[in-house]
C-alpha positions in Angstrom: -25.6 44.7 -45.0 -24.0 45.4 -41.6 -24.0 49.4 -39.9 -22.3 50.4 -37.3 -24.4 52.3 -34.9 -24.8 53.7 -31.5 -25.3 51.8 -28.3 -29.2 52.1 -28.2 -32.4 50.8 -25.8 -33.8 50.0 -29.2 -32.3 46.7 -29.6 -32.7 45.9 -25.8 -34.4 42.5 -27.1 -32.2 41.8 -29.6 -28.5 42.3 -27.7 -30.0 40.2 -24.9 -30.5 37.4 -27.7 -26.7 38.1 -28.9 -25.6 38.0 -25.2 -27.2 34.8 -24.4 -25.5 33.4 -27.8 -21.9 34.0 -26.0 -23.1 32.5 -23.1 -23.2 33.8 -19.8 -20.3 36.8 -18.3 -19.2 39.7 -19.4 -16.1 38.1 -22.5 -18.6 40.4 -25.3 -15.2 42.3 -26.1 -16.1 45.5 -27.5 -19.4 45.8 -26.0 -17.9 47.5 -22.4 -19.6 45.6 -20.7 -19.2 45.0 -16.5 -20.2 42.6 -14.1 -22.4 45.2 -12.5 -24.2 46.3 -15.4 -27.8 45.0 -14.9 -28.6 44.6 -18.9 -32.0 42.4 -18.5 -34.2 44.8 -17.2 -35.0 47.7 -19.7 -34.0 50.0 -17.0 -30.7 48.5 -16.0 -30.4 48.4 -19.7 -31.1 52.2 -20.2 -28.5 53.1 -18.0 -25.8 50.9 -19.4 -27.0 52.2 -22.6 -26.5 55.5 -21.4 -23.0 55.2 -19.6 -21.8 54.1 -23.0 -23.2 57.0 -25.0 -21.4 59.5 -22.1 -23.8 60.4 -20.0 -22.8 63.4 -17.5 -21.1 61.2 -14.9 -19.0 59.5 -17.8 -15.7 60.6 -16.4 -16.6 59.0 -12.9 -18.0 55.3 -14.4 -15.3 55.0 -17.6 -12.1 56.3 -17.1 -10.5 56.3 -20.6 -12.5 57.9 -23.4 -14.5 55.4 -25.5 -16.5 55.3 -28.5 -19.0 51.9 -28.3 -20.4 50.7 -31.3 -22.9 48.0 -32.1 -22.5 45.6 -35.5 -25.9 45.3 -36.4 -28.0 44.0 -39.4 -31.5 45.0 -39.4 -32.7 44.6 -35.5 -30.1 41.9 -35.1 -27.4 42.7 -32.8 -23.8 40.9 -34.7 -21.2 42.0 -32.3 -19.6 45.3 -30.7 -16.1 47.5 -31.1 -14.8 50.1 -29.2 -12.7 52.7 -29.9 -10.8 54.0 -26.7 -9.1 57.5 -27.8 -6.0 57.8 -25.1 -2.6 56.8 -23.8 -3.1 55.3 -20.8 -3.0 52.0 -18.7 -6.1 50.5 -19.6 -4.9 51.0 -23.5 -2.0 49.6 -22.6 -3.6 46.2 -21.2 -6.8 46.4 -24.0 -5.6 48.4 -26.0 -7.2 51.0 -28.3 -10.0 48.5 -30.4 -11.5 46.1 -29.4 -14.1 43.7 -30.7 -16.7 40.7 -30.7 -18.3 39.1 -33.0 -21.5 36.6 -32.0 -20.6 33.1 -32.7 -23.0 32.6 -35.3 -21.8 35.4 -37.3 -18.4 34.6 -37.3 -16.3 33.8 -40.2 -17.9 35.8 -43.1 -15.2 39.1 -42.5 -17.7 41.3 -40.1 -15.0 41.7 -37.7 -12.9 43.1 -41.0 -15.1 45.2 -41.7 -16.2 46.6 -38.6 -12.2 47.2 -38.0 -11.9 49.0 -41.1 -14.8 51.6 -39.7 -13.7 52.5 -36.5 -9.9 52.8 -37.7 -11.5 55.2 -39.9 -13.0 57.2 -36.7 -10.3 57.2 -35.3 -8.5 58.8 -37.9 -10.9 61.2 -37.7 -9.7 61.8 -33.7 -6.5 62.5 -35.2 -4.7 59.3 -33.8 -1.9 57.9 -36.1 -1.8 54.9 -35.2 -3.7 52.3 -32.9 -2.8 48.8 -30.6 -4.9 46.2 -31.1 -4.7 42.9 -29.1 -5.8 39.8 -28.9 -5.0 36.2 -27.6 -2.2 34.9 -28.7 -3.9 32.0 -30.0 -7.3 33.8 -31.9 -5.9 33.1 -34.8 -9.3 34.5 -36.4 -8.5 37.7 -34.5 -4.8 38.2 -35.5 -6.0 37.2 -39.0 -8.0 40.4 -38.9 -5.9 42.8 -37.5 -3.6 41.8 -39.9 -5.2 42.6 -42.6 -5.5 46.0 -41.7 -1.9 46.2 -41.6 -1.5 45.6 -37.9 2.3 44.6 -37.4 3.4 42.4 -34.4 5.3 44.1 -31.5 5.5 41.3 -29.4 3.7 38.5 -27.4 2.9 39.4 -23.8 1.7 37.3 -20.9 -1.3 38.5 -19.4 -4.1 38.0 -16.7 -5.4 36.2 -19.5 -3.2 34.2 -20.7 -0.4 34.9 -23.8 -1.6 38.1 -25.7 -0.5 39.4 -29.1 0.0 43.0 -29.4 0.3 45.1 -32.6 0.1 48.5 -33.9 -2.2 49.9 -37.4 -0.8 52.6 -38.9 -3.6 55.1 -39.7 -2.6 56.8 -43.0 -4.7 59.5 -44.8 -6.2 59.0 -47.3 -7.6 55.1 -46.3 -6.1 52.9 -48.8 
């Protein structure tokens, strides 16, 4: 059964394994990861870990509050989400989620799940509603946001390519 946990130096081994899975870059969404980050050494590992956990000089390496977590099962790293807890630009390009999910442990509803969790932190934060995108043609993606009742605000051209934006109403208590 799949947990959501904290960024950790634990699984240094087995996120590299997930990481080589995508292939190489930095398109892990959810994971906050950079082209600088050095993740193969344990130390350049560490201190990514640690920039996503807030270290002290969080405010000066990531400026939008984020909470990172890891989709794991057992020691085996299935994906990331992130929860980014403001109104600002880089919300309005990522929005507030955002997630990835392994290739070879797609299509068995992780992502749903996973979703599901971190809309409930961030009902916790007090947020009432959250934007979620994705591209417009991850149908898998849209799929999911869906069913968490996100609703479509529009379609948006982006560095990226055509992006589909829509907002989750966080309601208390989760249905």
């Amino acid at each position: 059964m799949p947990e959501l946990i904290a960024p950790t130096t634990r699984l240094h081994a087995a996120w590299l394994e997930a990481h080589r899975e995508w292939g190489p870059g930095v398109h892990e969404d959810g994971f906050g990861l950079r082209l600088s980050d050095e993740v193969d050494t344990l130390e350049g590992f560490a201190a990514w870990v640690a920039r996503l956990s807030g270290a002290p000089d969080r405010a000066k390496l990531v400026p939008v509050p984020t909470v990172y977590r890891w989709i794991v099962d057992g020691d085996r790293v299935l994906g990331g989400i992130a929860l980014r807890h403001a109104s600002d630009e880089a919300v309005e390009r990522s929005g507030h989620i955002g997630y990835g999910i392994r290739p070879s442990a797609r299509r068995r509803g992780i992502a749903t799940w996973a979703l599901g969790r971190m809309l409930d932190e961030a009902r916790v934060l007090g947020m009432s509603r959250v934007l979620a995108i994705c591209a417009a043609d991850n149908i898998a993606s849209a799929r999911t946001i869906e069913r968490h009742g996100g609703v479509l605000e529009s379609i948006r051209d982006t560095e990226l390519g055509p992006a589909r934006r829509y907002w989750i109403e966080i309601g208390w208590p989760r249905e």
